[in-house]
PDB file of N, CA, C and O in Angstrom:
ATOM      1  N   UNK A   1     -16.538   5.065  14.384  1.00  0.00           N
ATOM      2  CA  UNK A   1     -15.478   6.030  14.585  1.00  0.00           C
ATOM      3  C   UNK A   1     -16.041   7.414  14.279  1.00  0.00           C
ATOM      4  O   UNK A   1     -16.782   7.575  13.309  1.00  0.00           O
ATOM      5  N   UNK A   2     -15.619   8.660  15.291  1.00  0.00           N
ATOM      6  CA  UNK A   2     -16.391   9.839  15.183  1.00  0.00           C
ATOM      7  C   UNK A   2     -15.179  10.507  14.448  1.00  0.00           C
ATOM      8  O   UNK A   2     -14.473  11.285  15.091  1.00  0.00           O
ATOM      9  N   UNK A   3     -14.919  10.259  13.209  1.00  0.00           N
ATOM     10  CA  UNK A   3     -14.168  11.195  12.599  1.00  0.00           C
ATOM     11  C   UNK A   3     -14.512  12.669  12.321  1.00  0.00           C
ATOM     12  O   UNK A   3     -15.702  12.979  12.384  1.00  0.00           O
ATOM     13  N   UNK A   4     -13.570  13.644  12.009  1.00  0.00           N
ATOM     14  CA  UNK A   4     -14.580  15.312  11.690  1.00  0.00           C
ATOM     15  C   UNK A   4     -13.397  15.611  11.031  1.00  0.00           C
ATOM     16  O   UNK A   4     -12.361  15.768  11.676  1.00  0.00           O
ATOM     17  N   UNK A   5     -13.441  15.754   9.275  1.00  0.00           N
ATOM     18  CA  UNK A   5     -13.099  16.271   8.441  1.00  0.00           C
ATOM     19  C   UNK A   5     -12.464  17.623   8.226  1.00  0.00           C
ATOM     20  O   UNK A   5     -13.423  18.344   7.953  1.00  0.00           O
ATOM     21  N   UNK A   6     -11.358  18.367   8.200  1.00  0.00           N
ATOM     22  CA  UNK A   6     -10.461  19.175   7.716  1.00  0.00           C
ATOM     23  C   UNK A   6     -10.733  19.955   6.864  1.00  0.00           C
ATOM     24  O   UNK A   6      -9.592  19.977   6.402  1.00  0.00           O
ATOM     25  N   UNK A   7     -11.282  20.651   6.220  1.00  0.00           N
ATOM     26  CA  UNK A   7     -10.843  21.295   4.363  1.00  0.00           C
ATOM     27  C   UNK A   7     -10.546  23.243   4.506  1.00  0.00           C
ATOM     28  O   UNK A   7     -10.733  24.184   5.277  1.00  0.00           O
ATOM     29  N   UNK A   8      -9.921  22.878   3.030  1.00  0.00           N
ATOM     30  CA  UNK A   8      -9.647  24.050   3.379  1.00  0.00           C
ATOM     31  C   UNK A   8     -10.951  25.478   2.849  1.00  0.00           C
ATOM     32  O   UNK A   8     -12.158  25.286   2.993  1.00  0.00           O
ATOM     33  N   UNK A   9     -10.390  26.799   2.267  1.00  0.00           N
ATOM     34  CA  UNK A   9     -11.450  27.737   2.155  1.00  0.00           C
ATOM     35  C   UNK A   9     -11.847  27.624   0.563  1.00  0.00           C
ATOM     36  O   UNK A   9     -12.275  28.591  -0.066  1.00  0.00           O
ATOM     37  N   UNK A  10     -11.699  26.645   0.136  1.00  0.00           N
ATOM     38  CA  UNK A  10     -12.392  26.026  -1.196  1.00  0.00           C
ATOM     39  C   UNK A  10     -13.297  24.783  -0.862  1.00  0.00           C
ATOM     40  O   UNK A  10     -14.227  24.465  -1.602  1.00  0.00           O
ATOM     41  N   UNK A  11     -13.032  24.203   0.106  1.00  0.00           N
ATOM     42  CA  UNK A  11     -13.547  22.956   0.488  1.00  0.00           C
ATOM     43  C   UNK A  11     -13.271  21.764   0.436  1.00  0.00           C
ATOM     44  O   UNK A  11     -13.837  20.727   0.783  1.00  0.00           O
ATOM     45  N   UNK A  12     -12.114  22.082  -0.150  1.00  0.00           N
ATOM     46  CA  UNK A  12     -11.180  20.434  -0.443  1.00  0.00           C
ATOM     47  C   UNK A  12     -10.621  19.997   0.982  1.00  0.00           C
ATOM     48  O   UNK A  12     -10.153  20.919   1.650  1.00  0.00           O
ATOM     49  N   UNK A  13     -10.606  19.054   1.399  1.00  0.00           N
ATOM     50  CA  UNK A  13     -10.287  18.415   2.230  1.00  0.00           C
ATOM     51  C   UNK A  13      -8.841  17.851   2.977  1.00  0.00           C
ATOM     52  O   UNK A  13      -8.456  16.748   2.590  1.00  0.00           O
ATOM     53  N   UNK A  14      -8.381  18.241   3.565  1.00  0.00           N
ATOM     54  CA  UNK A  14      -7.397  18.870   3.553  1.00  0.00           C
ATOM     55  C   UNK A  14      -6.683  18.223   4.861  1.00  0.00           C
ATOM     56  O   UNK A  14      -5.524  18.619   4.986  1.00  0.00           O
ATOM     57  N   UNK A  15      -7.204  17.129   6.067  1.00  0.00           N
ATOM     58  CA  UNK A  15      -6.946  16.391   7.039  1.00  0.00           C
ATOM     59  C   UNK A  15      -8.428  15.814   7.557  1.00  0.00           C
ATOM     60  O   UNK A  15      -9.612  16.020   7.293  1.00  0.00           O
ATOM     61  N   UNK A  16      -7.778  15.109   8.304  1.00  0.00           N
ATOM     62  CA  UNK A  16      -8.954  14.336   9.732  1.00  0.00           C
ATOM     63  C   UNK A  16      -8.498  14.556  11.118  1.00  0.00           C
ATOM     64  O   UNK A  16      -7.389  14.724  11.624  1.00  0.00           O
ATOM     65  N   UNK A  17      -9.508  14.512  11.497  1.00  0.00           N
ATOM     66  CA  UNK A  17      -9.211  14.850  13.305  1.00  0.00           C
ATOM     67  C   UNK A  17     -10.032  13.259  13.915  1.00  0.00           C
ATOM     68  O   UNK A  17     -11.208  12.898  13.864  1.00  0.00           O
ATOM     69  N   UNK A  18      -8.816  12.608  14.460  1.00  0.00           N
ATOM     70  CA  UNK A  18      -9.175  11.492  15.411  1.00  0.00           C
ATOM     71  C   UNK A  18      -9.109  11.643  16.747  1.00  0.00           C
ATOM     72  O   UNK A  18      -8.127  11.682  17.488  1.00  0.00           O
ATOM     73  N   UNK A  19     -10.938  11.770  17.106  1.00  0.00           N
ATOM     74  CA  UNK A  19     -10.474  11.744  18.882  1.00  0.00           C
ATOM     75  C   UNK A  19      -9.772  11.107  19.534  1.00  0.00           C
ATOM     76  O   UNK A  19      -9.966   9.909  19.329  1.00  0.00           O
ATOM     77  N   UNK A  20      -8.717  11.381  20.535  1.00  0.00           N
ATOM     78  CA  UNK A  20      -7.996  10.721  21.173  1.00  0.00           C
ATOM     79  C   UNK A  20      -8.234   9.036  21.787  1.00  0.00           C
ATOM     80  O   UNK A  20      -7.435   8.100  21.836  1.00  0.00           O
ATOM     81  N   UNK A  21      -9.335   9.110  22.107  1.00  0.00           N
ATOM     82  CA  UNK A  21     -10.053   7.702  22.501  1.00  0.00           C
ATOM     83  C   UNK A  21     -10.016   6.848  21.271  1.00  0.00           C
ATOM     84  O   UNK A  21      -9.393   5.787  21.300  1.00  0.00           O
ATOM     85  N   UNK A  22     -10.694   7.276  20.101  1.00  0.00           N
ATOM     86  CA  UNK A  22     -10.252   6.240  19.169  1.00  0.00           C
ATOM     87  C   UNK A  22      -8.851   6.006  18.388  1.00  0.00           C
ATOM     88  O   UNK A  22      -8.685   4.899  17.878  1.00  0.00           O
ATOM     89  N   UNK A  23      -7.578   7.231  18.235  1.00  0.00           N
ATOM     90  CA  UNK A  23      -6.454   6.703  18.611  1.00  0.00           C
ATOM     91  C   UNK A  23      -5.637   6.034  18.785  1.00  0.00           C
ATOM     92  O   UNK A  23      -4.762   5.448  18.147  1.00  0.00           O
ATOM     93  N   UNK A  24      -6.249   6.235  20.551  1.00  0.00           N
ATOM     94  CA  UNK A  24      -5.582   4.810  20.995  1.00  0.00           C
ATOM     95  C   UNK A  24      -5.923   3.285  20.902  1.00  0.00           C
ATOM     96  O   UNK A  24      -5.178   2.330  21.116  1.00  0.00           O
ATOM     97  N   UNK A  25      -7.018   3.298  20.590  1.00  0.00           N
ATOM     98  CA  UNK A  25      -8.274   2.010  20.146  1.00  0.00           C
ATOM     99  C   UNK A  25      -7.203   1.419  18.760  1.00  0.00           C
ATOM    100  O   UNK A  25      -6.786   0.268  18.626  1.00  0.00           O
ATOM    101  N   UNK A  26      -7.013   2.296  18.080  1.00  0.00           N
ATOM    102  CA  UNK A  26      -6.295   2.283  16.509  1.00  0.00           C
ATOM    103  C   UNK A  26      -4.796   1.836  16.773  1.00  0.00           C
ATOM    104  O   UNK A  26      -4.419   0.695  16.508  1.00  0.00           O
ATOM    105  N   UNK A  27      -3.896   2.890  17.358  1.00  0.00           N
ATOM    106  CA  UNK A  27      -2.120   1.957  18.155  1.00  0.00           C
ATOM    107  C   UNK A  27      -2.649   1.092  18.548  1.00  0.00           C
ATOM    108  O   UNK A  27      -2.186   0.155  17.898  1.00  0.00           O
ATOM    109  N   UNK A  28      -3.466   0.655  19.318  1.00  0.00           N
ATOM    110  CA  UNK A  28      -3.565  -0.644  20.333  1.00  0.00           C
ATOM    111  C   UNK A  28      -3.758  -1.808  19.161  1.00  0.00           C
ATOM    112  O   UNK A  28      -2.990  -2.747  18.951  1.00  0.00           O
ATOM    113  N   UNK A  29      -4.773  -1.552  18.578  1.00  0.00           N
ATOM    114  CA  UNK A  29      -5.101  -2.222  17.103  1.00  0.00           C
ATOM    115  C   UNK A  29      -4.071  -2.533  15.997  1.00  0.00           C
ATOM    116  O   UNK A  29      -3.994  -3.611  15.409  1.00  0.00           O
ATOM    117  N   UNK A  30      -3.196  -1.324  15.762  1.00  0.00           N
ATOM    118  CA  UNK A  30      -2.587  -1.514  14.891  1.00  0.00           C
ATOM    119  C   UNK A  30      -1.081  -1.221  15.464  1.00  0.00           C
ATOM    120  O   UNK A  30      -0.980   0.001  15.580  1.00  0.00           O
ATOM    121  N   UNK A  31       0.109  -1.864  15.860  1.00  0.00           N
ATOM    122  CA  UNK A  31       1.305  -1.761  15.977  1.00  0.00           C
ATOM    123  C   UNK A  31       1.956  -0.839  15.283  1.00  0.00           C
ATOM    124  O   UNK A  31       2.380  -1.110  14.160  1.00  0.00           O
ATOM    125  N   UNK A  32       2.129   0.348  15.829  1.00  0.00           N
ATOM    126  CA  UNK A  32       3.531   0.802  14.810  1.00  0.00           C
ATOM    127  C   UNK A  32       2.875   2.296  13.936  1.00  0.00           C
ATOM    128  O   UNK A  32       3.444   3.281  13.465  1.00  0.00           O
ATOM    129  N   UNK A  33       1.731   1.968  13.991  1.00  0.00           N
ATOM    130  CA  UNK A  33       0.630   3.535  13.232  1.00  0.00           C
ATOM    131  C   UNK A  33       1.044   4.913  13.605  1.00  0.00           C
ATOM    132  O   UNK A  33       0.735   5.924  12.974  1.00  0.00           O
ATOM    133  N   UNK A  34       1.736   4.874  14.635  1.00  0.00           N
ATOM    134  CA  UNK A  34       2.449   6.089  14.968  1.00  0.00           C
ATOM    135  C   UNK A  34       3.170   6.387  14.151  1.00  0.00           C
ATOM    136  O   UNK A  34       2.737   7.267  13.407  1.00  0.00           O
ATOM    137  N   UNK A  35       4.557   5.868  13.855  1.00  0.00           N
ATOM    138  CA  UNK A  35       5.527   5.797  13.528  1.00  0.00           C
ATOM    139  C   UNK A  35       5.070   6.742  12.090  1.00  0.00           C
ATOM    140  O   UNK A  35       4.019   6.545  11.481  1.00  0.00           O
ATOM    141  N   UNK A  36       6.033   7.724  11.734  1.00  0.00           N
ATOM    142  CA  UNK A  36       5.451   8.536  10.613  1.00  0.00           C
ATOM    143  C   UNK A  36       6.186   8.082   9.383  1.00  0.00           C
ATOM    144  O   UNK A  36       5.528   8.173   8.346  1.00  0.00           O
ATOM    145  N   UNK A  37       7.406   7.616   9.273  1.00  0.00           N
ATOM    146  CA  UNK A  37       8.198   6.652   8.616  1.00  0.00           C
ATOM    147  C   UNK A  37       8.889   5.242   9.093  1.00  0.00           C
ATOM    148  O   UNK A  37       9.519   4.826  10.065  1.00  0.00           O
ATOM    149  N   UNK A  38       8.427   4.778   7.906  1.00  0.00           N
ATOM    150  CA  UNK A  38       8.692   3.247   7.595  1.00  0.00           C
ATOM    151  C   UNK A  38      10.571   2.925   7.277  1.00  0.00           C
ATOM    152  O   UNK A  38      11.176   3.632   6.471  1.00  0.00           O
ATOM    153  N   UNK A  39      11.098   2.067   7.855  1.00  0.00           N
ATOM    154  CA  UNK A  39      12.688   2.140   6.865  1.00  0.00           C
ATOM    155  C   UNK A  39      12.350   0.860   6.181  1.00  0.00           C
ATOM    156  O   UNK A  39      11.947  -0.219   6.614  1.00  0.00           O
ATOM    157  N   UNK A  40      12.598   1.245   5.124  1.00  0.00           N
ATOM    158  CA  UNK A  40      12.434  -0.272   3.976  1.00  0.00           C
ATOM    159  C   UNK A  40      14.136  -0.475   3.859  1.00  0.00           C
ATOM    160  O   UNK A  40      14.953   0.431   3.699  1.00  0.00           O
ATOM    161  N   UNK A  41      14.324  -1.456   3.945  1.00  0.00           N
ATOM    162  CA  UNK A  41      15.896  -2.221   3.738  1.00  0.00           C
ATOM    163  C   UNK A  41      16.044  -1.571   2.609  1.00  0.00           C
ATOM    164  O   UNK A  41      15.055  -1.006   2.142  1.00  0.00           O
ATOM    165  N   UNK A  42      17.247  -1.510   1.957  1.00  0.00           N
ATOM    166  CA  UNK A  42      17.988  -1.003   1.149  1.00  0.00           C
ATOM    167  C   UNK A  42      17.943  -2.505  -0.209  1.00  0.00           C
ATOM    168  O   UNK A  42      17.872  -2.324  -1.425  1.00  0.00           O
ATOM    169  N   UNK A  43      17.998  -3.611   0.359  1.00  0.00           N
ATOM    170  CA  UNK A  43      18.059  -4.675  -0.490  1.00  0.00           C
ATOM    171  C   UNK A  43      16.669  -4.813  -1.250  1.00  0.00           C
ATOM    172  O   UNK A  43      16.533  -5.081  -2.444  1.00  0.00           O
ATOM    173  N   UNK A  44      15.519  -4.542  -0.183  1.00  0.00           N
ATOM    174  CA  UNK A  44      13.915  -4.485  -0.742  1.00  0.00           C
ATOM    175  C   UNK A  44      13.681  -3.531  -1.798  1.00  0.00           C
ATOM    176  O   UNK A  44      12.983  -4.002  -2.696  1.00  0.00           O
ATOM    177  N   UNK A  45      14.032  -2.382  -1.965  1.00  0.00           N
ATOM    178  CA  UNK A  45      13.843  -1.206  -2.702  1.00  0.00           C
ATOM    179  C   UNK A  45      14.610  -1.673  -3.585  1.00  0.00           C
ATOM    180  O   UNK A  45      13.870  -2.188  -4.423  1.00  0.00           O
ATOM    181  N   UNK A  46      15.818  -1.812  -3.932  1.00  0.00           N
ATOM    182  CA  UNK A  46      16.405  -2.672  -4.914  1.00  0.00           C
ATOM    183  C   UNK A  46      16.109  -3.750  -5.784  1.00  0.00           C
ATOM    184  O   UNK A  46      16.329  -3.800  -6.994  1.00  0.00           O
ATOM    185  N   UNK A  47      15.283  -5.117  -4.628  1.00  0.00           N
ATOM    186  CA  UNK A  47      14.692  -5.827  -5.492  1.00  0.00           C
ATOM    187  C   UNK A  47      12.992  -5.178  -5.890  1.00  0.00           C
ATOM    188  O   UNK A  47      12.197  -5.794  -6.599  1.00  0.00           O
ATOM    189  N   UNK A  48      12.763  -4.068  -5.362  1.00  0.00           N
ATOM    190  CA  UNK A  48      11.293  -3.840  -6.169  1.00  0.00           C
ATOM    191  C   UNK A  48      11.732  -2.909  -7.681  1.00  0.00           C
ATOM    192  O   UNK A  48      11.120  -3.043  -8.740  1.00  0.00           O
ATOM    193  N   UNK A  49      12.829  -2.039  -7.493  1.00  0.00           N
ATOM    194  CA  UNK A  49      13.189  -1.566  -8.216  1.00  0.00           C
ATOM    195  C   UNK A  49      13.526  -2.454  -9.955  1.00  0.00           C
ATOM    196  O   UNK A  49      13.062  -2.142 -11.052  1.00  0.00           O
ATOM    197  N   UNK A  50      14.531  -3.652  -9.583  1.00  0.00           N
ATOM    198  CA  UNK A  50      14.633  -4.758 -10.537  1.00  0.00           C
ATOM    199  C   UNK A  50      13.943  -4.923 -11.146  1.00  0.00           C
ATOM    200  O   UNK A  50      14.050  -4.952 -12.372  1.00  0.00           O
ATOM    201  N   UNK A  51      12.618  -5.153 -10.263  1.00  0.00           N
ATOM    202  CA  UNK A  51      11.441  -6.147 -11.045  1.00  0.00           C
ATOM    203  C   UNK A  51      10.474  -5.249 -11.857  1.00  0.00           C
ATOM    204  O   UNK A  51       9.823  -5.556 -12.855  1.00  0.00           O
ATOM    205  N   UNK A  52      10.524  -4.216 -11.280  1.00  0.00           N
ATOM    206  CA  UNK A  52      10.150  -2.755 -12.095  1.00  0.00           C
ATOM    207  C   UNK A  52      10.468  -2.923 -13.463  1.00  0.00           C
ATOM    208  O   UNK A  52       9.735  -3.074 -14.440  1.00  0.00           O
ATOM    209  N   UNK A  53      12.231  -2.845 -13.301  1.00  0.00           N
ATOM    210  CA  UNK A  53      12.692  -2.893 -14.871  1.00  0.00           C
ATOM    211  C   UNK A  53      12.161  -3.860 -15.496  1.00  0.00           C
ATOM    212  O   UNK A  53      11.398  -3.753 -16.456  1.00  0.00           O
ATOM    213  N   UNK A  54      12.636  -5.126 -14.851  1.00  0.00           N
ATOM    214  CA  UNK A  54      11.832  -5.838 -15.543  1.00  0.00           C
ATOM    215  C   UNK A  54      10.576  -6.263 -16.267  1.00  0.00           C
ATOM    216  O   UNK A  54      10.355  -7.156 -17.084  1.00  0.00           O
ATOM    217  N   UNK A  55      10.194  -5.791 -15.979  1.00  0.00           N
ATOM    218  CA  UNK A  55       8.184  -5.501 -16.269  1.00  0.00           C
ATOM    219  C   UNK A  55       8.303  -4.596 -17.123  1.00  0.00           C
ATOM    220  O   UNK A  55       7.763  -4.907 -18.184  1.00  0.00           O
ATOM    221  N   UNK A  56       8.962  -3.221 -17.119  1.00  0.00           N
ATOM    222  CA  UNK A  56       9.237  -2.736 -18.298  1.00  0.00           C
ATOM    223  C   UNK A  56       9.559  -2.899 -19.755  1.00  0.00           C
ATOM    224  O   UNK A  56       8.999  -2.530 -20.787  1.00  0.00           O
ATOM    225  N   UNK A  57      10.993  -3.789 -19.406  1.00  0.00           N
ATOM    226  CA  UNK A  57      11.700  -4.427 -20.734  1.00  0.00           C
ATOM    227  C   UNK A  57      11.036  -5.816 -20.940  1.00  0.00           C
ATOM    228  O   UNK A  57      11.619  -6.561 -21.727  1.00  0.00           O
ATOM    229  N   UNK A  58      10.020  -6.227 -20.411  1.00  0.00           N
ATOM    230  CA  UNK A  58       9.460  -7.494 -20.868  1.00  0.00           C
ATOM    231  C   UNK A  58       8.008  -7.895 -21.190  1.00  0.00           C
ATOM    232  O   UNK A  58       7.499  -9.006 -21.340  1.00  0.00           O
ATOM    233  N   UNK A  59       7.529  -6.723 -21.247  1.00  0.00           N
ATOM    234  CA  UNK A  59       6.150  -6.222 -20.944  1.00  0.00           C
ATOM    235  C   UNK A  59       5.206  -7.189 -21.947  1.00  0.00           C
ATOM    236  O   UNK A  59       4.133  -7.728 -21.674  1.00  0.00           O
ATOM    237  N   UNK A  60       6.107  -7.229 -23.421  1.00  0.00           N
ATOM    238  CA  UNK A  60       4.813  -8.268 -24.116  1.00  0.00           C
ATOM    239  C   UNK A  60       5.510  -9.541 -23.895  1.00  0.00           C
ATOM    240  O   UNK A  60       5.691 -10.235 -24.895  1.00  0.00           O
ATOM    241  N   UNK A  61       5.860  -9.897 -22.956  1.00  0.00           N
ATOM    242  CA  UNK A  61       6.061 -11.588 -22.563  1.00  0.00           C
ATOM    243  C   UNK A  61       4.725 -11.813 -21.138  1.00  0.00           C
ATOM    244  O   UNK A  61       4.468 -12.948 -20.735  1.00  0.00           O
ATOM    245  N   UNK A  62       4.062 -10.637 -20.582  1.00  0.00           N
ATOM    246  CA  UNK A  62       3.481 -10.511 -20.103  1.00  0.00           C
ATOM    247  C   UNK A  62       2.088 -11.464 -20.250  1.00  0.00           C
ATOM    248  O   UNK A  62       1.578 -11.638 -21.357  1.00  0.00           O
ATOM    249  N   UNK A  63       1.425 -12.171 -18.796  1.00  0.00           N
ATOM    250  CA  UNK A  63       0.676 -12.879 -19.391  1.00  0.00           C
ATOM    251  C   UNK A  63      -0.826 -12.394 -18.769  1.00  0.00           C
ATOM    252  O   UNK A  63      -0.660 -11.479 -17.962  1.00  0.00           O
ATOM    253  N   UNK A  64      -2.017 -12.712 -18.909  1.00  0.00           N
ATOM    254  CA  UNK A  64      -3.135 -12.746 -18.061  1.00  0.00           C
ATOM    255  C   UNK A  64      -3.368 -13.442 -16.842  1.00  0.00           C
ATOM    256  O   UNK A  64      -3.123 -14.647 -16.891  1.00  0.00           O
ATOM    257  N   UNK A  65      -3.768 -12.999 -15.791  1.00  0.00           N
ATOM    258  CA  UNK A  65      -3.721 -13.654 -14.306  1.00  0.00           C
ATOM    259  C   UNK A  65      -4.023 -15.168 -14.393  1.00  0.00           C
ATOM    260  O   UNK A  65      -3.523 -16.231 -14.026  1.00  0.00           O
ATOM    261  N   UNK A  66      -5.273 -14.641 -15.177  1.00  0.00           N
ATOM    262  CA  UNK A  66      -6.437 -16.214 -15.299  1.00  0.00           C
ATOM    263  C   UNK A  66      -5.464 -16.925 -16.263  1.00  0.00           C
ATOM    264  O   UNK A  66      -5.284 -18.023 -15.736  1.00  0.00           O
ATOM    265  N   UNK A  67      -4.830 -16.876 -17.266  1.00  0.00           N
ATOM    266  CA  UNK A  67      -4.602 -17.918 -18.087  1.00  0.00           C
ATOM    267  C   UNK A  67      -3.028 -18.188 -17.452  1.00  0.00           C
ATOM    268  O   UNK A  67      -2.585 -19.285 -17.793  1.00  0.00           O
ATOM    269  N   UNK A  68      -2.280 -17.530 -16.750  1.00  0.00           N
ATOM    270  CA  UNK A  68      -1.103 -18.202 -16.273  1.00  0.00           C
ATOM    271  C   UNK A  68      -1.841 -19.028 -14.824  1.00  0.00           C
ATOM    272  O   UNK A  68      -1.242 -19.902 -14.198  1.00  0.00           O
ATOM    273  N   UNK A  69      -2.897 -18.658 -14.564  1.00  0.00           N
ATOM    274  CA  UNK A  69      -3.103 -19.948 -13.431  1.00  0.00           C
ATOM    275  C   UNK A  69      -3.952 -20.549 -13.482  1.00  0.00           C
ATOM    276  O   UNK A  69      -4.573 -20.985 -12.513  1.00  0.00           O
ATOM    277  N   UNK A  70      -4.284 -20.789 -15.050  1.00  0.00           N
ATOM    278  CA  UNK A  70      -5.288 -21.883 -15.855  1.00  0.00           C
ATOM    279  C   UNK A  70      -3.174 -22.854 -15.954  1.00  0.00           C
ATOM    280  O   UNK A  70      -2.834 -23.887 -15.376  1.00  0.00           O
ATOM    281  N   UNK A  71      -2.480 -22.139 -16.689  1.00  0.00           N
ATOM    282  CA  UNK A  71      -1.391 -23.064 -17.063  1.00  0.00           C
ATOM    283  C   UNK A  71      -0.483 -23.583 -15.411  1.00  0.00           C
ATOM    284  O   UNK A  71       0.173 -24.625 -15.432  1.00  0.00           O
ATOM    285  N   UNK A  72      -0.528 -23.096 -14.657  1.00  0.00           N
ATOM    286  CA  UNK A  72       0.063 -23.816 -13.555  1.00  0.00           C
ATOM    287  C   UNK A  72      -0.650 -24.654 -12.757  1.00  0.00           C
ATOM    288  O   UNK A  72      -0.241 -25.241 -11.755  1.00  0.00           O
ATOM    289  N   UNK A  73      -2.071 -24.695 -13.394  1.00  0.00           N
ATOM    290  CA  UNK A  73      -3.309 -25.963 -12.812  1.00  0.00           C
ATOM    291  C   UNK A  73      -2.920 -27.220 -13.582  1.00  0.00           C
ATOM    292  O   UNK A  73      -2.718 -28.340 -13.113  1.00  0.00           O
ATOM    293  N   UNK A  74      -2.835 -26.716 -15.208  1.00  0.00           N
ATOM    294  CA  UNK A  74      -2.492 -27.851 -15.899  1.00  0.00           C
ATOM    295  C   UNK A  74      -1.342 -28.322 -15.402  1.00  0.00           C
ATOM    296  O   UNK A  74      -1.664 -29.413 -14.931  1.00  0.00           O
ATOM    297  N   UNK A  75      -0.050 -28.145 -15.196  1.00  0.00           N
ATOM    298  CA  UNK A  75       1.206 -28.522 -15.463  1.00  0.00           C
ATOM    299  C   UNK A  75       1.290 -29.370 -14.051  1.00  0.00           C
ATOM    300  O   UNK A  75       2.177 -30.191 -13.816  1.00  0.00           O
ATOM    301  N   UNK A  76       0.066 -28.985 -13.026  1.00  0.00           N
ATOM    302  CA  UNK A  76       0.577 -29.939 -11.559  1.00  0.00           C
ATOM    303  C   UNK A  76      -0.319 -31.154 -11.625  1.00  0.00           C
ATOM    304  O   UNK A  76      -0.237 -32.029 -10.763  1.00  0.00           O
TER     305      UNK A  76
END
């Protein structure tokens, strides 16, 4: 991909420029990449929101990846 970098008069970087040819290579590739917003259901944001709290208010019941799926190896 012939990308060519953006920045501004400090040098920070600031966009990308995709030639048109690759683009369309990219929509064709990827469904929907246009689209500049996403609508997330109202019920999804809600349940990510929940589980948020939850993770918050439960934080030292919290376990390690490896040892909760060391314990769901044992238990099957």
């Amino acid at each position: 991909m012939n990308l060519q970098y953006i920045s501004d008069s400090k040098g920070k970087t600031t966009g990308v420029y995709i030639p048109i040819q690759e683009w369309i290579k990219l929509k064709s590739k990827f469904k929907g990449i246009e689209q500049e917003e996403i609508d997330i259901p109202v019920w999804h944001v809600d349940l990510v929101k929940e589980r948020i709290e939850s993770y918050n208010n439960n934080f030292e019941k919290l376990q390690d990846f490896d040892i909760a799926m060391d314990d769901i190896e044992n238990e099957l």
